[in-house]
N, C-alpha and C positions, 0 to 999 in steps of 0.2 A: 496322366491319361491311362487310362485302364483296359488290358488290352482289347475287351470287347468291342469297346468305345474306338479303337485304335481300327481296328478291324472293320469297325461300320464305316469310320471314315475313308478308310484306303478302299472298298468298294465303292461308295456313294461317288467318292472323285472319280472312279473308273464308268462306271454310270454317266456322266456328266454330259460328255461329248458322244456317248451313245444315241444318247436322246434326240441330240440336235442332229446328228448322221440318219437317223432312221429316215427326216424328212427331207433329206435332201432330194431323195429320187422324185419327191413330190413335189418339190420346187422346181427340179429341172421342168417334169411334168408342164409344169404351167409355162415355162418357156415355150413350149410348142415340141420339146423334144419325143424321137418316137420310141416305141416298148424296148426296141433292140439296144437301144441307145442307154436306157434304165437297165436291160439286161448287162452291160457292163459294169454298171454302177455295182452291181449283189455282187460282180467277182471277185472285187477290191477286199472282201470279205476272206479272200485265199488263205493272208496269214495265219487265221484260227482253225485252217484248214490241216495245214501243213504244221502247226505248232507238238507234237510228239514228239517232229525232227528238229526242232531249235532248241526245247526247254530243258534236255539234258547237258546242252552247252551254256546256258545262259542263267539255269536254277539256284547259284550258289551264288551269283555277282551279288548280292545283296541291296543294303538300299541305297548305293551311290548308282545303279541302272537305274533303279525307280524314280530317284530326282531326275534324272539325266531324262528318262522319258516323259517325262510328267512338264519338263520345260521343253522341247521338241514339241510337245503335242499341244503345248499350248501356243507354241510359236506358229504352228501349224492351222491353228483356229484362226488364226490373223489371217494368216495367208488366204482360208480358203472365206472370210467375209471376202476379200478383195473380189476371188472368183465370183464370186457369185454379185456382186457388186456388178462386175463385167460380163455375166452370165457365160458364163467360159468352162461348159461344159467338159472338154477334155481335162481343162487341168483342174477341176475337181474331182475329177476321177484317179487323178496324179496323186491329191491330196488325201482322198481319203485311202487308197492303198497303201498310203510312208502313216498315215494316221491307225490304220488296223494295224501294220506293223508295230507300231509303239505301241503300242492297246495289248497288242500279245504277250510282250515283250513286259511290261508293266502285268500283265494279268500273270504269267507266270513266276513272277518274282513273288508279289501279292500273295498268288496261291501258295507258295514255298513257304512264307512267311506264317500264313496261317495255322499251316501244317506245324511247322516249330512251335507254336505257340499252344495249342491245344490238345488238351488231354482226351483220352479216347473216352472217358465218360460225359465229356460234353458237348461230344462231334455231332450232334442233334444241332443242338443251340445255334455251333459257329455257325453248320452249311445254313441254318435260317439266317444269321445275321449279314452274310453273303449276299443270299439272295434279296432280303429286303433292301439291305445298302448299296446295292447297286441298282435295284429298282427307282430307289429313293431316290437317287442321283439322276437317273434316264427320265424319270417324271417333272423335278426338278426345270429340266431343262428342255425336255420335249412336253411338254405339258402348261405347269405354273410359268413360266418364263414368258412362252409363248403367247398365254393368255394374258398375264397383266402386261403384257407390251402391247397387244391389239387397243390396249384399253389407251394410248397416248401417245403411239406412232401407223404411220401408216405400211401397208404389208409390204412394200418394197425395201422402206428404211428400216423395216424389223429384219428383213432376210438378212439385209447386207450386219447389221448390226450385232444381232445377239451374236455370231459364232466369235466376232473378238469379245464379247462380253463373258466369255466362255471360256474363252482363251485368259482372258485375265484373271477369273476363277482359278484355273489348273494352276499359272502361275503362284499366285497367292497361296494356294496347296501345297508346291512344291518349295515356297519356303518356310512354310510352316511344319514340314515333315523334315525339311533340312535343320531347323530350330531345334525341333524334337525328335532328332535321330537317337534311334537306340542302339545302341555299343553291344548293351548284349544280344539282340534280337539278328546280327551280324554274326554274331558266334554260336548263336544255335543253329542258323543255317550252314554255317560252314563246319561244321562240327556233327549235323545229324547224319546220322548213318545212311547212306543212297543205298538202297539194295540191286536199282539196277541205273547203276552208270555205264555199263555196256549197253549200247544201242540197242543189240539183238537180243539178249537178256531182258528188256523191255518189250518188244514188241512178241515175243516166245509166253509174258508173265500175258498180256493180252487175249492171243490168242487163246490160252489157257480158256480165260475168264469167259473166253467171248461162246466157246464151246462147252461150258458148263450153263452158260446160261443164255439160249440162243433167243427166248420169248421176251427177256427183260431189253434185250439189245434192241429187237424188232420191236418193242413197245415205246421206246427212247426215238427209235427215227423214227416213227409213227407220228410220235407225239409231236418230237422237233418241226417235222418237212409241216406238218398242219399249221405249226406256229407261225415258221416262215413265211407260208402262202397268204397267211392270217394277213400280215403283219406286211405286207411286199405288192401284195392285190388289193387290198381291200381299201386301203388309203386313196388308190387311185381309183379306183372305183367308183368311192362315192365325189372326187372331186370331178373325175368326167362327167358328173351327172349332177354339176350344178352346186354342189356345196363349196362352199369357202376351205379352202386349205388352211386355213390359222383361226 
């Protein structure tokens, strides 16, 4: 496998259970549950929040964290069809915050990895192939999945269904990545230079950045909060107003 190819699949898998996370607030939705109630569901979100303070201890574990989380999150997709099976709002909320966790924890290894592997004249390419392969992933399973199931179950027994069908994905991933672990791709992470493995030294190179360039930062959370809103409102939107959720 070739590392491009390697790279597209370690986001596309990371994608995967995105997809089907995105609809969950929408499925509560249809429960009867109310906004505030959904507003807890976006917190569960923290991990990616707070991730600058975990990924200097966790950047170098290599790819025995990545298995390790990649079976967690698919054990976890089990778990949360049952929830939702029982429409058990709290403890999907249980679920998808230990699921953002692994998600961080796997997206920073991921990102470490990509870093090792790519040369600075074709840092274009990778961040596309990033983005598309985790996109691919998130449509994948918040999208095609979702549609050819409508096509031969019915929306109750797809809710409950597809998140272990999901989960037995990740699994199946994570022994194919355990198949195909690379020995050296372990020693270039462990081996590359950290310039900043001090804490403060990190968030000092930030600030830096963030004071040189105050327009690019404001144009990033500009862009993000509109995404989020996008993407958090708008699903329930048009399902309060009569469209089919799936």
């Amino acid at each position: 496998m070739t590392s491009k190819l390697k790279l597209f699949s370690l986001y596309a898998t990371q994608g995967i259970p995105y997809g089907f996370q995105n609809l969950i607030s929408v499925i509560v939705r249809t429960w009867g549950s109310t906004y505030d109630k959904n507003a807890f569901i976006q917190l569960t979100y923290l991990p990616w929040v707070i991730r600058p303070l975990i990924a200097p201890h966790i950047e170098n574990a290599g790819q025995s964290l990545l298995i390790k989380s990649l079976f967690s999150l698919g054990i976890i997709q089990f778990l949360t069809g049952i929830a939702v099976l029982n429409k058990s709002v709290n403890g999907l909320i249980i679920l998808l915050l230990l699921s953002n966790c692994l998600a961080s924890f796997y997206d920073i290894v991921v990102d470490k990895m990509a870093i090792a592997q790519r040369k600075d004249d074709v840092i274009d390419s990778s961040n596309a192939i990033q983005v598309i392969g985790y996109r691919c992933g998130a449509l994948l399973s918040g999208g095609s999945l979702i549609y050819l199931g409508t096509k031969f179950f019915s929306n109750t027994l797809l809710e409950s269904s597809l998140s272990p069908f999901i989960g037995s994905i990740l699994i199946f991933s994570m022994a194919f990545f355990l198949w195909y672990e690379d020995k050296s791709t372990n020693e270039i992470i462990k081996t590359q230079e950290n310039k900043y493995q001090n804490l403060r030294n990190a968030y000092d190179a930030i600030l830096k950045h963030f004071k040189r360039n105050p327009t690019l930062y404001m144009l990033i959370f500009t862009y993000k909060a509109g995404e989020s809103i996008g993407d958090n409102l708008f699903k329930h939107f048009i399902r309060d107003n009569g469209s089919s959720m799936l």
